[in-house]
Backbone atoms as SQL, in Angstrom:
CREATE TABLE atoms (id INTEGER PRIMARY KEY, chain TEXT, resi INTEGER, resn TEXT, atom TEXT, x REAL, y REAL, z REAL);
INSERT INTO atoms VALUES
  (1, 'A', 1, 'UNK', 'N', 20.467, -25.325, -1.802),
  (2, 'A', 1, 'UNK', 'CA', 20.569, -26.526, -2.609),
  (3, 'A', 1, 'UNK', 'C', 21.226, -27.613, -1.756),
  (4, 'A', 2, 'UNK', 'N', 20.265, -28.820, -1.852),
  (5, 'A', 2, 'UNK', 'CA', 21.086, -29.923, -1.010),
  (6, 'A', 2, 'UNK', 'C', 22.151, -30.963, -1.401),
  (7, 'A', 3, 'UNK', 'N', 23.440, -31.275, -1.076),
  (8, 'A', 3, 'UNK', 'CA', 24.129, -32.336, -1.410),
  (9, 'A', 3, 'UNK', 'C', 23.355, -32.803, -2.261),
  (10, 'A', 4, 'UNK', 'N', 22.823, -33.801, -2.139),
  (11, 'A', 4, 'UNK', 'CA', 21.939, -34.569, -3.066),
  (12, 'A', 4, 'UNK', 'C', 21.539, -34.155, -4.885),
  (13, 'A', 5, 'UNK', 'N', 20.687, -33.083, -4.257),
  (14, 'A', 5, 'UNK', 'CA', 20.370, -31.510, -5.792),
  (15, 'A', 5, 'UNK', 'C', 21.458, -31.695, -6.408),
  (16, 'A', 6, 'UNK', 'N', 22.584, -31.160, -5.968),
  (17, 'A', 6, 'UNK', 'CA', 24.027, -30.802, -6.479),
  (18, 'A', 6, 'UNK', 'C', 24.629, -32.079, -6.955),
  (19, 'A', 7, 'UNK', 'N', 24.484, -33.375, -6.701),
  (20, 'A', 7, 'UNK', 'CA', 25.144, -34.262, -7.238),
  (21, 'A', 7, 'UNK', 'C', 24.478, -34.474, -8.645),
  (22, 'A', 8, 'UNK', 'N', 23.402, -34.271, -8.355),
  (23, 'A', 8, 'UNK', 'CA', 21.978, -35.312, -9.266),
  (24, 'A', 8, 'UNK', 'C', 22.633, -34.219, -10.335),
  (25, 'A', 9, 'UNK', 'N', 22.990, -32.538, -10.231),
  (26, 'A', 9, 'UNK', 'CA', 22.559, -31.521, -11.423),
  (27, 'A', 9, 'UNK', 'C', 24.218, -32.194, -11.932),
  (28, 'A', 10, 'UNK', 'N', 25.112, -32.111, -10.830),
  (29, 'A', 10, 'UNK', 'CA', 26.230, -32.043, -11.745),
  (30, 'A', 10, 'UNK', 'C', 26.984, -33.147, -12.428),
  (31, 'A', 11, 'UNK', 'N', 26.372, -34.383, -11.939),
  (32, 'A', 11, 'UNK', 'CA', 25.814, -35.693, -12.919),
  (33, 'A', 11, 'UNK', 'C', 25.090, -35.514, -14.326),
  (34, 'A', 12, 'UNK', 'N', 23.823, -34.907, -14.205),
  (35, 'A', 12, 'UNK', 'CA', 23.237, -34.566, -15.286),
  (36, 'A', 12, 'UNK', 'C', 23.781, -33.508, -16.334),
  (37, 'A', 13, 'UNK', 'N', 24.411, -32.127, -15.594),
  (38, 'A', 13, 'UNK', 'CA', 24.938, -31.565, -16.681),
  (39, 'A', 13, 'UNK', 'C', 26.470, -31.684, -17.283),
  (40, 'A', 14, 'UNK', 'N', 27.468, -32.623, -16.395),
  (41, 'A', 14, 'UNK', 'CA', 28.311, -32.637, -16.687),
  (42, 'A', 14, 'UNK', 'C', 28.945, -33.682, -17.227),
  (43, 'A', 15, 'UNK', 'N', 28.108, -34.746, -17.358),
  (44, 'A', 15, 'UNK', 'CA', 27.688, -36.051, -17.682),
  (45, 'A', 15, 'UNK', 'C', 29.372, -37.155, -17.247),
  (46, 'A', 16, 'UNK', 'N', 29.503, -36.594, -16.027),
  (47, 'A', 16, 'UNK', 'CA', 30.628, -37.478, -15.060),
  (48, 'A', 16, 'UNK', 'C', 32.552, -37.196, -15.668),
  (49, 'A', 17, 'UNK', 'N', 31.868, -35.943, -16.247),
  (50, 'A', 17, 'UNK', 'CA', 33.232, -35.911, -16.937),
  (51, 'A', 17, 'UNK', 'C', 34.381, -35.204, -15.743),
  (52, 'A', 18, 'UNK', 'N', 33.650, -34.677, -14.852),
  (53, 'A', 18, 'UNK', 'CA', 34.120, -33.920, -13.745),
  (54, 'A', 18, 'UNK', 'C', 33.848, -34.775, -12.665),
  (55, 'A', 19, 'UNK', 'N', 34.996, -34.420, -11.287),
  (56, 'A', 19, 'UNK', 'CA', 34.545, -34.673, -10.406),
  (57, 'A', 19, 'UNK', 'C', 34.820, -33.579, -9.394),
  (58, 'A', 20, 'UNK', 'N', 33.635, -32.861, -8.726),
  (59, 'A', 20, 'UNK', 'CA', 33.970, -31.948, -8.039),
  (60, 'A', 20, 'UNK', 'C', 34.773, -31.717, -6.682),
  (61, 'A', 21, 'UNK', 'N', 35.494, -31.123, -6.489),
  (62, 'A', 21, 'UNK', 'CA', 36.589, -30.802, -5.208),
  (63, 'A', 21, 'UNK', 'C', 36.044, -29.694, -4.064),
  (64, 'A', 22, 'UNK', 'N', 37.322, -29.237, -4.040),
  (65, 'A', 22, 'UNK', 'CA', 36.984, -28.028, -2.745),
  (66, 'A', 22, 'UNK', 'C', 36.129, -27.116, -3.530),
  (67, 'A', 23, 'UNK', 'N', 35.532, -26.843, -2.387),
  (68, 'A', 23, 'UNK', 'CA', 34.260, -25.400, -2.959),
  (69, 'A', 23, 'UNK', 'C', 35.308, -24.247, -2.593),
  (70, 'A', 24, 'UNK', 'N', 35.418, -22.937, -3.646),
  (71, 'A', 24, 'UNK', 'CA', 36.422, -21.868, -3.398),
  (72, 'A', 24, 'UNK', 'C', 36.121, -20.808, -3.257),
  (73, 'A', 25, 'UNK', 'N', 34.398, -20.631, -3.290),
  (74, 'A', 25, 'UNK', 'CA', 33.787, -19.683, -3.753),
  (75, 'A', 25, 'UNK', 'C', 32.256, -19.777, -3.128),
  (76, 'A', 26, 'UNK', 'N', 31.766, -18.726, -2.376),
  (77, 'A', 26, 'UNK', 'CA', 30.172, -19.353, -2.103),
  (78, 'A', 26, 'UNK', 'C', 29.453, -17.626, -2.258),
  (79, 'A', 27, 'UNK', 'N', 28.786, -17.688, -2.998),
  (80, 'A', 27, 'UNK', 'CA', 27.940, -16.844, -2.925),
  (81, 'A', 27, 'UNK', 'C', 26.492, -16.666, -2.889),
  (82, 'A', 28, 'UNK', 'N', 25.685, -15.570, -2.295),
  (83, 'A', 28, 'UNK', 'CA', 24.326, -16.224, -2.635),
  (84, 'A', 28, 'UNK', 'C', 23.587, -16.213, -4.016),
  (85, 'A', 29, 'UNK', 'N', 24.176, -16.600, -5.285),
  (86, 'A', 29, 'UNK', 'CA', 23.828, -17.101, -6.347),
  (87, 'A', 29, 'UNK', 'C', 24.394, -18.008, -6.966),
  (88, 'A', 30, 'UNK', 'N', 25.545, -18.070, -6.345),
  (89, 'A', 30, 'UNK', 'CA', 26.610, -19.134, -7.243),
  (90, 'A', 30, 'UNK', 'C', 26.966, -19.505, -6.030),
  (91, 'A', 31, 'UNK', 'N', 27.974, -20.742, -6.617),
  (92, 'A', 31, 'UNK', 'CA', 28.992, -21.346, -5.876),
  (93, 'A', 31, 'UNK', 'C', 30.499, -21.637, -6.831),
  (94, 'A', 32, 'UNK', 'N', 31.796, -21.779, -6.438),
  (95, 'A', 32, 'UNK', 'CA', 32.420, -22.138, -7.468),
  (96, 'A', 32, 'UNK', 'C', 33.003, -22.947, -6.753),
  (97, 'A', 33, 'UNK', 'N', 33.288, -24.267, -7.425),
  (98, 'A', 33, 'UNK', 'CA', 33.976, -25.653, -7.075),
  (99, 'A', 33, 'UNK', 'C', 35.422, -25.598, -8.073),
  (100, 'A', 34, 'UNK', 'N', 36.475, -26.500, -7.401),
  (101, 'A', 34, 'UNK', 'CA', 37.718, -26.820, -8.402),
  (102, 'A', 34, 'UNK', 'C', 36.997, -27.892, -8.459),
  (103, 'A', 35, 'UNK', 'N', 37.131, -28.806, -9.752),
  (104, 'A', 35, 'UNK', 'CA', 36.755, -30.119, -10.229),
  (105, 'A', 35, 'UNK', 'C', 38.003, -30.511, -10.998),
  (106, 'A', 36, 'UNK', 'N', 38.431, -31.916, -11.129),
  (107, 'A', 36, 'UNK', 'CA', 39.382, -32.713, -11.606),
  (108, 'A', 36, 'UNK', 'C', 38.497, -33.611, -12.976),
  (109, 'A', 37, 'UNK', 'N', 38.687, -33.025, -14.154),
  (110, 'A', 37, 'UNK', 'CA', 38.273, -33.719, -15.129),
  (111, 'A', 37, 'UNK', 'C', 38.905, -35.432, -14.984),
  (112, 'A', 38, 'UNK', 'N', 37.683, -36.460, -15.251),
  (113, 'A', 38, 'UNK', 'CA', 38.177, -37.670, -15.096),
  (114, 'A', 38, 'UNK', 'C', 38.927, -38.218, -15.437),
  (115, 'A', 39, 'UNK', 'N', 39.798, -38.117, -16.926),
  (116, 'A', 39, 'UNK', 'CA', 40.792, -38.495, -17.550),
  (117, 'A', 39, 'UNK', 'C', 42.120, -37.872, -17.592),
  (118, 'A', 40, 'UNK', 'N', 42.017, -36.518, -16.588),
  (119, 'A', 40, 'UNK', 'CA', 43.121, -35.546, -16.026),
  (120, 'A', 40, 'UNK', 'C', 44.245, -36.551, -15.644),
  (121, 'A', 41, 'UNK', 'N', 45.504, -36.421, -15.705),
  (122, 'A', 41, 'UNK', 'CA', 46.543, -36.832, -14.821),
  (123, 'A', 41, 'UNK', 'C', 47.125, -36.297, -13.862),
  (124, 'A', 42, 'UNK', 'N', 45.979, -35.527, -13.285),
  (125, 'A', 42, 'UNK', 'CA', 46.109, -34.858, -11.527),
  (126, 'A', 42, 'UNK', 'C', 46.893, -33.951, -11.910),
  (127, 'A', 43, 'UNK', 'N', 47.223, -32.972, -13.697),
  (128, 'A', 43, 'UNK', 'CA', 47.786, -31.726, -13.778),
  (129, 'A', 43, 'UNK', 'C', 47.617, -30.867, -13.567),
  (130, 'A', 44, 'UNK', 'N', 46.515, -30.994, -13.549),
  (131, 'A', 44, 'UNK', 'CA', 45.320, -29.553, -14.324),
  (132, 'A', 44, 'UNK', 'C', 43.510, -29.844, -13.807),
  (133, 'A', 45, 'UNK', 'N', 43.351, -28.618, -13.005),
  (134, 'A', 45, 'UNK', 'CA', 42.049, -28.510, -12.923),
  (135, 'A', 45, 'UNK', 'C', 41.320, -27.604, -13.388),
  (136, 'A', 46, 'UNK', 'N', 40.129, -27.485, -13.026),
  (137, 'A', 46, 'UNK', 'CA', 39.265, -26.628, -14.099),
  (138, 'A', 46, 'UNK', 'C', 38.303, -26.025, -12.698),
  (139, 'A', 47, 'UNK', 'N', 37.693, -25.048, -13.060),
  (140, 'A', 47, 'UNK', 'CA', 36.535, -24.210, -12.271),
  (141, 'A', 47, 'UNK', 'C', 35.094, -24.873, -12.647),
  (142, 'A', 48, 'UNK', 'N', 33.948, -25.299, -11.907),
  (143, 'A', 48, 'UNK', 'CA', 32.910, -25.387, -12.083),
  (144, 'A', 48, 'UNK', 'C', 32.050, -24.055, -11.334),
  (145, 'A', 49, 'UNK', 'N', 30.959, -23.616, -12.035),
  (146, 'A', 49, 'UNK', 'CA', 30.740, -22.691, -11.147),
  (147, 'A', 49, 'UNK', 'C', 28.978, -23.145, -11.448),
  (148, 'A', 50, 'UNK', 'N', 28.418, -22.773, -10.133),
  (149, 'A', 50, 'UNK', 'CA', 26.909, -23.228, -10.169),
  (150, 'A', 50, 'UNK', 'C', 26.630, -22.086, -9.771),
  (151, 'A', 51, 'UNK', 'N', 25.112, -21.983, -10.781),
  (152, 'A', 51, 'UNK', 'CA', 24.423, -20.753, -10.445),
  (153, 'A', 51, 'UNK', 'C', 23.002, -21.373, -9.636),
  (154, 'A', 52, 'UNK', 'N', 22.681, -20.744, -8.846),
  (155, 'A', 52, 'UNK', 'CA', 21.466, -21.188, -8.213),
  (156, 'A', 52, 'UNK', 'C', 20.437, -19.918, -7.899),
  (157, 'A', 53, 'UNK', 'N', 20.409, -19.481, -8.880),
  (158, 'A', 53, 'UNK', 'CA', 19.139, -18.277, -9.211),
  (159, 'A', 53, 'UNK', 'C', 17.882, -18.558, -8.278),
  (160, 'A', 54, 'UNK', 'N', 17.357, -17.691, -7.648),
  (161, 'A', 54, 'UNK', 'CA', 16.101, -18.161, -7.376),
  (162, 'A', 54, 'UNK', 'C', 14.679, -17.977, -8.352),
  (163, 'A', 55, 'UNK', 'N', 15.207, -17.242, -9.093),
  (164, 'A', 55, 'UNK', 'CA', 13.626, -17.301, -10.625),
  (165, 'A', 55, 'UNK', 'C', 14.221, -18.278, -11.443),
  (166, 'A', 56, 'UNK', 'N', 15.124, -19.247, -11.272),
  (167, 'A', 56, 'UNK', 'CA', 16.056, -20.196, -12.359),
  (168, 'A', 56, 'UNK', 'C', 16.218, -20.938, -11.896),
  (169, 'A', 57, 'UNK', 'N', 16.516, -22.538, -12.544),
  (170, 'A', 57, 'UNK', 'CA', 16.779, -23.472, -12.371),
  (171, 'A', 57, 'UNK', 'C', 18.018, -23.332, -12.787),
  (172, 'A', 58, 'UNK', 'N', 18.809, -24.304, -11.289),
  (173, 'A', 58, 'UNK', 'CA', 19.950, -24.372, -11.203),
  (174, 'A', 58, 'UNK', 'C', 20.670, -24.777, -12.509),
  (175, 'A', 59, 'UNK', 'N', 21.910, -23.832, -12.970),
  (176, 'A', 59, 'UNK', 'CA', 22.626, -24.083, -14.168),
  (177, 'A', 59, 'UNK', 'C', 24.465, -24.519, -13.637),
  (178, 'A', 60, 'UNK', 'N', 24.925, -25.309, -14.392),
  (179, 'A', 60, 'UNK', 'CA', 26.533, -25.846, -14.084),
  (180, 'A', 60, 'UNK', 'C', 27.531, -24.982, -15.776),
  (181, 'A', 61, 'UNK', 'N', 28.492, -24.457, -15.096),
  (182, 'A', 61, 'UNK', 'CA', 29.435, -23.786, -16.047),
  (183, 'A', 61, 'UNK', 'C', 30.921, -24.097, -16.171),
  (184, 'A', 62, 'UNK', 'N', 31.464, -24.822, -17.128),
  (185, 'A', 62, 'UNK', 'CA', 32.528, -24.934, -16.858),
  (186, 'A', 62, 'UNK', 'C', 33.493, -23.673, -17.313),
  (187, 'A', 63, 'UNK', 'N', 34.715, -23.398, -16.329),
  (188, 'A', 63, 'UNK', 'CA', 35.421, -22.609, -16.335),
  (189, 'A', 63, 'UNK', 'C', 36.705, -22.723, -17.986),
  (190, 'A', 64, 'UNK', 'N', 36.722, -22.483, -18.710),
  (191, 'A', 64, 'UNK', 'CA', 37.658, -22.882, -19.943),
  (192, 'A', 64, 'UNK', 'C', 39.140, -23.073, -19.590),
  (193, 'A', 65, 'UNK', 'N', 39.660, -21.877, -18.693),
  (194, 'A', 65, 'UNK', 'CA', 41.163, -22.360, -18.229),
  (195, 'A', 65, 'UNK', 'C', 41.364, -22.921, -17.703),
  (196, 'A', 66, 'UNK', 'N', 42.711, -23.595, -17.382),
  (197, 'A', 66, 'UNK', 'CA', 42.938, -24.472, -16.571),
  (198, 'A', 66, 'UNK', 'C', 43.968, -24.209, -15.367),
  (199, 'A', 67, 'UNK', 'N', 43.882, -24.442, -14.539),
  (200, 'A', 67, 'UNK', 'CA', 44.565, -23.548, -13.158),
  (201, 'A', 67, 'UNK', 'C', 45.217, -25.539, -12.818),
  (202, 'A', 68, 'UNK', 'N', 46.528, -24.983, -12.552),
  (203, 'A', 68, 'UNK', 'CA', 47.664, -26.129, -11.938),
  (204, 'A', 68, 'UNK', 'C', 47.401, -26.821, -10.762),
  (205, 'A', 69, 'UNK', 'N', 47.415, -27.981, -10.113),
  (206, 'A', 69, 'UNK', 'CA', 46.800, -28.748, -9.088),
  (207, 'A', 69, 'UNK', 'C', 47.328, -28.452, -7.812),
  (208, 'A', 70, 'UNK', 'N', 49.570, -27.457, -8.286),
  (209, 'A', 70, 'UNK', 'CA', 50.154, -27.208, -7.363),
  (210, 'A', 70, 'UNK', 'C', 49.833, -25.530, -6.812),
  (211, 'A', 71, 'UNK', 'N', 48.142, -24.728, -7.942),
  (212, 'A', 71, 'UNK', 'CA', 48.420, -23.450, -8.052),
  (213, 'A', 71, 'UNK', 'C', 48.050, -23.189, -5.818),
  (214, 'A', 72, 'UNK', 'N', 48.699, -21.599, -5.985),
  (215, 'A', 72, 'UNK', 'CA', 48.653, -21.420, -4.631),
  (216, 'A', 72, 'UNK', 'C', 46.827, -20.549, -4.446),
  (217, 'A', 73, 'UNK', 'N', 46.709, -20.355, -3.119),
  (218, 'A', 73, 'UNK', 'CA', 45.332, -19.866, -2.820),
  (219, 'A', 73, 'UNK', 'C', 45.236, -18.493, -3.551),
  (220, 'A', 74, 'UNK', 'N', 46.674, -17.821, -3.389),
  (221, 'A', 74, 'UNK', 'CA', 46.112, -16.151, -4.421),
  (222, 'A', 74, 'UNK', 'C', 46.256, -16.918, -5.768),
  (223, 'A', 75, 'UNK', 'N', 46.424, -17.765, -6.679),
  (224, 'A', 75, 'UNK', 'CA', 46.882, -17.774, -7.923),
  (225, 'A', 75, 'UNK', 'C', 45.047, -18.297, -7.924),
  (226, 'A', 76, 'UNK', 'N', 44.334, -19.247, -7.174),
  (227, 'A', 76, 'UNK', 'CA', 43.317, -19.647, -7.558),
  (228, 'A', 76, 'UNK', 'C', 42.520, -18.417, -7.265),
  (229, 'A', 77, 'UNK', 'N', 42.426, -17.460, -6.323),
  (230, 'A', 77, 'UNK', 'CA', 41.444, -16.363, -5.910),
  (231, 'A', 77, 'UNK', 'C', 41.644, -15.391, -6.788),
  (232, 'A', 78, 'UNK', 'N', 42.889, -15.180, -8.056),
  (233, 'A', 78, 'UNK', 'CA', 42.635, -14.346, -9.123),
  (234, 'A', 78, 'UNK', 'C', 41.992, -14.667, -10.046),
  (235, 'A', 79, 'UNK', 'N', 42.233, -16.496, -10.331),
  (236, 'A', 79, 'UNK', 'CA', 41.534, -17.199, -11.457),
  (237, 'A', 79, 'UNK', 'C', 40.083, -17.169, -11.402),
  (238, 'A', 80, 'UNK', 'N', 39.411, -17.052, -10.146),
  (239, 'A', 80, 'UNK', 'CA', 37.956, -17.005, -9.519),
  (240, 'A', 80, 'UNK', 'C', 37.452, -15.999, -9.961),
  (241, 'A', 81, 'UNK', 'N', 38.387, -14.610, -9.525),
  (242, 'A', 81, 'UNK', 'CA', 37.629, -13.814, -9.754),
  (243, 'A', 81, 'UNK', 'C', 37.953, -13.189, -11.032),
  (244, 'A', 82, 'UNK', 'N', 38.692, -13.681, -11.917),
  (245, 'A', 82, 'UNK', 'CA', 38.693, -13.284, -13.000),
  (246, 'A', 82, 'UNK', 'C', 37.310, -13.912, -13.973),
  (247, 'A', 83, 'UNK', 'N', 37.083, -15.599, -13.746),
  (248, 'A', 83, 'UNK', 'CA', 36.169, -16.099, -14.048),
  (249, 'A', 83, 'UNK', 'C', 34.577, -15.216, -13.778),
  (250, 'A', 84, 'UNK', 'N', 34.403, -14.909, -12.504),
  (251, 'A', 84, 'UNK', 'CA', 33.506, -14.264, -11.610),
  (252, 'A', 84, 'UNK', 'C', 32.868, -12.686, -12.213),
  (253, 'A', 85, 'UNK', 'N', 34.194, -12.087, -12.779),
  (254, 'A', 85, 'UNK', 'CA', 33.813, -10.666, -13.410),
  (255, 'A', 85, 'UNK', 'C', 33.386, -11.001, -14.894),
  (256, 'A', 86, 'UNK', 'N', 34.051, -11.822, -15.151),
  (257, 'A', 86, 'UNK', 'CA', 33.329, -12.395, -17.022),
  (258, 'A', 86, 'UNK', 'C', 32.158, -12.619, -17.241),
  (259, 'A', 87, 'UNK', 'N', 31.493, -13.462, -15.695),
  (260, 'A', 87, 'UNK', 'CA', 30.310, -14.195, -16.002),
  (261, 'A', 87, 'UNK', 'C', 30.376, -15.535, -16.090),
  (262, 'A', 88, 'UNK', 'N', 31.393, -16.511, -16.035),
  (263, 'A', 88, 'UNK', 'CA', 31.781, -17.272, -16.415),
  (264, 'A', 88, 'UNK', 'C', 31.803, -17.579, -18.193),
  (265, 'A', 89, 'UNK', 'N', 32.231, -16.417, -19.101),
  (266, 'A', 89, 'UNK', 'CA', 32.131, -16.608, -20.619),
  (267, 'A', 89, 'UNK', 'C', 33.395, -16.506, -20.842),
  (268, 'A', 90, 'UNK', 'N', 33.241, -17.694, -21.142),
  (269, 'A', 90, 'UNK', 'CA', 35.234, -18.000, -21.842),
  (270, 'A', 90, 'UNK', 'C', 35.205, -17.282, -23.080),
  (271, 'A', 91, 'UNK', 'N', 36.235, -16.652, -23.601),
  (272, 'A', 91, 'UNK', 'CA', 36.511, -16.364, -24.374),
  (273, 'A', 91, 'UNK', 'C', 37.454, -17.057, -25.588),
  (274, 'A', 92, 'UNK', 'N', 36.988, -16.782, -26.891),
  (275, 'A', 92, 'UNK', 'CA', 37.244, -17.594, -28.072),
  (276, 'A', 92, 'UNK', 'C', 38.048, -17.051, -28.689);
């Protein structure tokens, strides 16, 4: 998927409410980005995670928790892969 793809999808599905950050995560079906919701006060970020199936059109997921802006690299690589073993399905 090119820069470009990836802006256009996560424009379209996220309708600018996000803006995406460091990529934390690359796999060959997904990717997972930290994103800074736009109206955030740089507290709190959130997980985007893109699936890029090859029988599927690319889908955008937002992560439900919210991980701290000061969290450290293991506090985000548990939040990942806690997200990662769920599926990305928040729970209600």
């Amino acid at each position: 998927m090119t820069i470009e793809n990836l802006n256009d999808l996560v424009v379209a599905e996220l309708r600018c409410k996000y803006v995406l950050e460091e990529k934390v995560f690359e796999a060959k079906n997904f990717t997972v980005y930290i994103a800074t919701p736009i109206e955030n006060k740089m507290t709190y970020n959130r997980f985007i995670l893109i699936k890029h199936l090859s029988n599927e059109e690319p889908s955008v997921h937002v992560w439900d928790k919210k991980i701290c802006v000061d969290a450290t690299k293991i506090d985000i690589a548990k939040e990942v892969t806690e997200a990662i073993q769920s599926g990305f399905v928040n729970k209600e």
